[in-house]
C-alpha positions as CSV (number, residue, x, y, z in Angstrom):
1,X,5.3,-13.3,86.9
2,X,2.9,-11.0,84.0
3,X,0.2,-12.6,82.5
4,X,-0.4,-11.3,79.2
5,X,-0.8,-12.2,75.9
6,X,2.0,-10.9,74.2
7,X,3.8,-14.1,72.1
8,X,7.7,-14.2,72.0
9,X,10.0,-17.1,72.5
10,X,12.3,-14.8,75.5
11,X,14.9,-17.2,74.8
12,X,17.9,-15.6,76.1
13,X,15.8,-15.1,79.3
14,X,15.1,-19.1,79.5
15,X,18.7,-19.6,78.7
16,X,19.4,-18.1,81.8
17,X,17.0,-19.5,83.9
18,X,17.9,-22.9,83.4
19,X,21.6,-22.3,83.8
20,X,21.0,-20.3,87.1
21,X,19.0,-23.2,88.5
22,X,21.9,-25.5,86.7
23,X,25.0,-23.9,87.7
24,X,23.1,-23.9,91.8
25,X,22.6,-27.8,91.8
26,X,26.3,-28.0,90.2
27,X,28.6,-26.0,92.5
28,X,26.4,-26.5,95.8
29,X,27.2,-30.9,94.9
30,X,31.0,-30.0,93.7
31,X,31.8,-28.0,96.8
32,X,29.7,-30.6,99.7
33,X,31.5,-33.3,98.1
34,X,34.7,-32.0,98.1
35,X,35.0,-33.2,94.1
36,X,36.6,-29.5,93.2
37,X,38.7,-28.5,96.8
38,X,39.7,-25.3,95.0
39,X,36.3,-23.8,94.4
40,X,35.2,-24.5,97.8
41,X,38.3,-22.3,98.9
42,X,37.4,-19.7,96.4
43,X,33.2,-19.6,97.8
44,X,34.8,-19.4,101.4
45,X,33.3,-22.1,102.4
46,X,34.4,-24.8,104.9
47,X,33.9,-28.4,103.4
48,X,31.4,-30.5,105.5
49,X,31.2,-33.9,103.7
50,X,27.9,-35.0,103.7
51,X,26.1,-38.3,103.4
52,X,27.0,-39.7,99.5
53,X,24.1,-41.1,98.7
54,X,21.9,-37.9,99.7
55,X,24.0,-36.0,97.9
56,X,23.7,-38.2,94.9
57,X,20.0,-38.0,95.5
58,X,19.6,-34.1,95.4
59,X,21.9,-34.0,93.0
60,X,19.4,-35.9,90.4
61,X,16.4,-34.6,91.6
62,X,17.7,-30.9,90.5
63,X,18.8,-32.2,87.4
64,X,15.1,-33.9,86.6
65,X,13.8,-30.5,88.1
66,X,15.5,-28.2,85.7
67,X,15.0,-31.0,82.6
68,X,11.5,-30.6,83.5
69,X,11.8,-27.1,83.7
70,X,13.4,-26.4,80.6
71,X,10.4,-28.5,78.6
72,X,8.2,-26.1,80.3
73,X,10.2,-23.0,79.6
74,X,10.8,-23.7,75.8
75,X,7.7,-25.7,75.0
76,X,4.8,-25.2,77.3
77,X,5.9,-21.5,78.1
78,X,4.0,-19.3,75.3
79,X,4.0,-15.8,76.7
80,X,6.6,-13.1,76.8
81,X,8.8,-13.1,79.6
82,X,9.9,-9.2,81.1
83,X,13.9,-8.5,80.9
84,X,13.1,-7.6,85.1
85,X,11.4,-10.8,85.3
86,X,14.1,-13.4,83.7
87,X,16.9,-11.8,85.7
88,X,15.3,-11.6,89.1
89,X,13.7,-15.1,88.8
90,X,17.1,-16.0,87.1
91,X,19.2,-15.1,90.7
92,X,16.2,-16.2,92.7
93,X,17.0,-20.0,91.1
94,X,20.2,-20.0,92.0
95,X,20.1,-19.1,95.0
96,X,17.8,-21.3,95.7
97,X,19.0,-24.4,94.2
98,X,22.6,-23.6,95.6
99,X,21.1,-23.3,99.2
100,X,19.1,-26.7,99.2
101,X,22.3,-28.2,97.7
102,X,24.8,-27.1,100.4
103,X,22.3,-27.9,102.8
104,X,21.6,-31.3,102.2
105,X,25.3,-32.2,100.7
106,X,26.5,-31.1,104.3
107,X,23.8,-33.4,106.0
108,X,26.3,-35.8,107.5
109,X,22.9,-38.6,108.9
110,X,21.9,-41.5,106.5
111,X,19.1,-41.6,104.5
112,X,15.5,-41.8,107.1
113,X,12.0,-41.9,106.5
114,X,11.5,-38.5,106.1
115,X,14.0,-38.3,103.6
116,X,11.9,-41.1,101.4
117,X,8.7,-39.4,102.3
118,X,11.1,-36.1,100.6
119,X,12.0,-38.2,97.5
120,X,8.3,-39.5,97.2
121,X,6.7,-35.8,97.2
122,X,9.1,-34.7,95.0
123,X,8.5,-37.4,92.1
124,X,4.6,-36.5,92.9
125,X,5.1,-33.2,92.4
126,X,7.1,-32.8,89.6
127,X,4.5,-35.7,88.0
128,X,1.3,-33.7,88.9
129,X,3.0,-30.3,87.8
130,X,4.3,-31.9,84.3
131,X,1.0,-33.8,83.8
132,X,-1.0,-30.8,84.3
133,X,0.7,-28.4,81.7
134,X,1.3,-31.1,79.1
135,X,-1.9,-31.6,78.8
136,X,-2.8,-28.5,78.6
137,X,-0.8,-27.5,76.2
138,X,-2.2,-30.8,74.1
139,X,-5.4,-29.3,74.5
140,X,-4.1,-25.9,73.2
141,X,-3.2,-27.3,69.7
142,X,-6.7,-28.1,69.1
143,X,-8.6,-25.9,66.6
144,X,-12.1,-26.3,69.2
145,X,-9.9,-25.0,72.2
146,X,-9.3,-21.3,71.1
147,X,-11.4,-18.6,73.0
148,X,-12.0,-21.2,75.7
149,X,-10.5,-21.9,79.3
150,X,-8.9,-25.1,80.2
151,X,-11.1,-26.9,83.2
152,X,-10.6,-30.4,82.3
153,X,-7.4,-33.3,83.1
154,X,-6.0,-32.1,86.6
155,X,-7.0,-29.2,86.4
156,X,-10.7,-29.9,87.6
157,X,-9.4,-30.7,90.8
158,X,-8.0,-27.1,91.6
159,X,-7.7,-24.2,89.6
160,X,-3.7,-24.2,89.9
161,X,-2.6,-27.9,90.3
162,X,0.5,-27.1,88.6
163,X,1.7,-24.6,91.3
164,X,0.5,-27.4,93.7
165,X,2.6,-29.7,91.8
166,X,5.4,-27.5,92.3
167,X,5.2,-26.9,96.2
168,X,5.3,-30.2,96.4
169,X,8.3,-30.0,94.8
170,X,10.1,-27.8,96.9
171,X,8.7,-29.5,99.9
172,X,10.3,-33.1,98.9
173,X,13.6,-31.3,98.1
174,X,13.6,-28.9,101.4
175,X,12.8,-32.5,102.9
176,X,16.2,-33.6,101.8
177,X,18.1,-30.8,103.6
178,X,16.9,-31.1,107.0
179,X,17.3,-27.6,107.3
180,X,14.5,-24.6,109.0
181,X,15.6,-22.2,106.0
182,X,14.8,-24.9,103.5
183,X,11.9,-25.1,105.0
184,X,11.0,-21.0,104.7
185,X,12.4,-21.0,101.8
186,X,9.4,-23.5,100.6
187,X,6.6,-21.7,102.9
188,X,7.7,-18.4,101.2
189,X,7.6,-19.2,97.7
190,X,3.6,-21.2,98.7
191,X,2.5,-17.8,100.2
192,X,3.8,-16.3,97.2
193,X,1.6,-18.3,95.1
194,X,-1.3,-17.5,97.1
195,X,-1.3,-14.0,97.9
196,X,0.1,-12.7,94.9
197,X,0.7,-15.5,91.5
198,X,-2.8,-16.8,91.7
199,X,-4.7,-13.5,92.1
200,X,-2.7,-11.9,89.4
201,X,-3.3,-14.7,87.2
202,X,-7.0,-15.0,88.5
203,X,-7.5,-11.1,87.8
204,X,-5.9,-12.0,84.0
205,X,-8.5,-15.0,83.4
206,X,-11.6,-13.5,84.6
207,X,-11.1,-10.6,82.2
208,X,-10.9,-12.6,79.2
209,X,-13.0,-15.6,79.6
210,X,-15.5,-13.8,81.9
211,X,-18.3,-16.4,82.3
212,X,-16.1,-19.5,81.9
213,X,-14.3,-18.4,84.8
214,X,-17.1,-17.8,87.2
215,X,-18.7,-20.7,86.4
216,X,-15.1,-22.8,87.1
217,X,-14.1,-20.8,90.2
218,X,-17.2,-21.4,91.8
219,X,-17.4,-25.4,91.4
220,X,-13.4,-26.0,91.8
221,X,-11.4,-25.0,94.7
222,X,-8.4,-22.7,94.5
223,X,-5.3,-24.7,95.4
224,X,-5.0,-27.7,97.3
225,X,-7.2,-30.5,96.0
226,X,-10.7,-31.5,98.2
227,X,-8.9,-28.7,100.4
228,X,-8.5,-25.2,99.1
């Protein structure tokens, strides 16, 4: 993603997001559980009924994801988002949320501990990630926040909780799946973050609040909490 400060709503572009990651949870749930036989014939794709209730499960936790999503999209989101950008990120999402889907609808084993502990980091990562840019963007109404950077709430515990939040997001849902791919899929998008989203965005907020930066990189750590 750019980091800039050109203003516009993009709201074809977030339109399309949230129905790529939409239309992923939706078909991956109606083809595992065999609730539309036809479009299962029309993907190709051999029917494996899962377990119901894990189904049921994934299903609403990408629902809640892309409700959360779309607050952050159309409310929290201010910046301009590339045509490159919303289209790529656009098939990224559905491929995505139509691979964790098929994997964990076809999951025939009942619910297990690691599946809770899935559920669990899930609902604490989509908490921490919401948490984190609400009030944020809270803070950004106020007349006494302009020209300054944003240390305080969760984000004094690392520089970029909210991408924390959301690993922890894909990890409960990869959790679901039971699947190595899932599982990549997850470590791919965290190295992402990393090695490229943080040091772009870190490049972006050292320019333009110089000192506040230093002086909040050096006493907060990067990542990961206590850890990174």
């Amino acid at each position: 993603m750019s980091f800039h400060d050109d203003h516009d709503p993009s709201t074809l572009y977030k339109i399309l997001l949230s129905l790529a990651l939409f239309t992923g949870v939706s078909l991956s749930t109606a083809i595992t559980s065999s609730a539309f036989p036809m479009l299962a014939s029309y993907a190709n794709y051999s029917v494996v009924e899962g377990d119901f209730i894990r189904q049921t499960i994934l299903f609403v936790c990408g629902i809640l994801y892309g409700l959360r999503f779309m607050v952050g999209m159309f409310v929290f989101l201010q910046r301009k988002i590339a045509w490159g950008e919303g289209l790529l990120v656009s098939v990224l999402f559905f491929m995505m949320f139509y691979l964790f889907g098929i994997s964990a609808g076809s999951h025939r084993e009942p619910l297990g501990i690691v599946d809770y502990a899935g559920i669990s980091i899930f609902f604490i990562g989509s908490c921490i990630n919401y948490k984190a840019d609400y009030d944020r963007w809270k803070w950004k109404q106020l007349d006494s926040s302009h020209g300054k950077l944003y240390t305080t709430g969760l984000f004094k515990y690392s520089m970029h909780i909210n991408y924390f939040g959301d690993t922890l997001t894909y990890l409960g849902l990869a959790m679901l799946t039971h699947t190595l791919v899932c599982y990549l899929v997850v470590l791919g998008i965290t190295l992402n973050f990393m090695f490229y989203q943080i040091p772009k965005l870190d490049t972006y907020l050292r320019e333009r609040y110089t000192d506040q930066f230093i002086s909040y990189s050096a006493s907060t750590k990067k990542f990961i909490p206590f850890i990174y």
